[in-house]
C-alpha positions as CSV (number, residue, x, y, z in Angstrom):
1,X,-8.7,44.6,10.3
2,X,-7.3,48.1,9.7
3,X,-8.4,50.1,6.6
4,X,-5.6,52.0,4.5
5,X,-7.2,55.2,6.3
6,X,-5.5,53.8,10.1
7,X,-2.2,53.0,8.3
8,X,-2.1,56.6,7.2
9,X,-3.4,58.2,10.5
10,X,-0.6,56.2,12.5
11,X,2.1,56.9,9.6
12,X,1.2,60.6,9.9
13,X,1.4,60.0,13.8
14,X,4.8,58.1,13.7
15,X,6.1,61.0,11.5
16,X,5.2,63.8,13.9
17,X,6.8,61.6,16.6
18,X,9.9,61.4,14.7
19,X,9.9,65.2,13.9
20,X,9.4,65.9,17.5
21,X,12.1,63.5,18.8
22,X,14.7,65.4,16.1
23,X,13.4,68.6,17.3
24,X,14.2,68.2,20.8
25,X,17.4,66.6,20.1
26,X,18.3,69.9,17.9
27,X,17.2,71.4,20.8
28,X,19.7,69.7,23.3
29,X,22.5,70.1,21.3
30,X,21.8,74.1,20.6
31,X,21.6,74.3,25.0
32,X,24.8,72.3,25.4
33,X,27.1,74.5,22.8
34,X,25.3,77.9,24.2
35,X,26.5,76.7,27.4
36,X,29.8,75.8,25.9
37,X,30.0,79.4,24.5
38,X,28.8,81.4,27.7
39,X,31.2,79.1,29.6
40,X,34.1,80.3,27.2
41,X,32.9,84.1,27.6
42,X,32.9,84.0,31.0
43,X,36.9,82.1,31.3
44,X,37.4,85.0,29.0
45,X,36.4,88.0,30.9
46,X,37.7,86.4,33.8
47,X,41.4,86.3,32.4
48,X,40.6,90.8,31.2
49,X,43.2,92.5,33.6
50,X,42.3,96.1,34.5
51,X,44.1,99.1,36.1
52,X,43.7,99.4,40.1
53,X,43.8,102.9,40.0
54,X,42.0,104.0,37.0
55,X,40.4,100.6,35.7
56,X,41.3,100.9,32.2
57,X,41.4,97.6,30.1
58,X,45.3,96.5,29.7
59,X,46.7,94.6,27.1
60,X,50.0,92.8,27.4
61,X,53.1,95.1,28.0
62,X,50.6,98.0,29.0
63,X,50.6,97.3,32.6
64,X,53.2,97.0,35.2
65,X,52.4,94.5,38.3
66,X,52.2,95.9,41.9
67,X,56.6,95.9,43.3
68,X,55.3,95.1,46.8
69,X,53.8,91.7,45.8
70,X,50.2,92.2,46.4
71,X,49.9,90.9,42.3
72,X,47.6,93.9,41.1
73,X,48.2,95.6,37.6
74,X,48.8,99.2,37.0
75,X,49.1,101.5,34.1
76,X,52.5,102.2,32.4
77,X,51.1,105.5,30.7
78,X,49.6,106.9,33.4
79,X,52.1,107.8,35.7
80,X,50.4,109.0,38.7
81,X,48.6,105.2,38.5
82,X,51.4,103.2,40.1
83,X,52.4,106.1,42.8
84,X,48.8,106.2,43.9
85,X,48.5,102.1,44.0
86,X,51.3,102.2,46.1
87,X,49.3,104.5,48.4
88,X,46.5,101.7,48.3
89,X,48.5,98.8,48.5
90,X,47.9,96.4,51.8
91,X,51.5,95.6,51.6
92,X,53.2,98.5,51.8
93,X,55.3,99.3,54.7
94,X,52.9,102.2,56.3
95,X,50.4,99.5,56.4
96,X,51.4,97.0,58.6
């Protein structure tokens, strides 16, 4: 025979359970969309396109690509950044 004392004990136990159970679920979905977000982040960075020469951050139409096919970017302000990527390139005729 239980008393009305056990039925609240195991109600109060059941509704800890329950807030536990929700908790950790909360939990699991925060981890997944964090990972979501630092998996965006890093597609994002990944697709940045910097300068060979001087490493500045290019936007689109700032930047010319490499004209002896190795695929690099270089500034269109800076001048002297596409004469001396040329002087780095691996496929430019000196080098081979």
């Amino acid at each position: 025979m239980t008393t009305h004392v056990d039925e609240q004990v195991q109600a109060r136990i059941a509704a800890a359970k329950a807030k536990r159970e929700l908790q950790a679920e909360q939990r699991a979905e925060l981890a997944a969309n964090r990972q979501a977000g630092l998996t965006a982040r890093k597609k994002a960075k990944g697709k940045r396109l910097y300068c060979a020469t001087c490493a500045r951050l290019q936007w689109r139409g700032t930047y010319y690509r490499c004209p002896l096919g190795c695929g690099v970017a270089v500034c269109r302000k800076n001048p002297h950044c596409g004469n001396t990527h040329l002087r780095q390139c691996d496929n430019r005729p000196e080098a081979s």
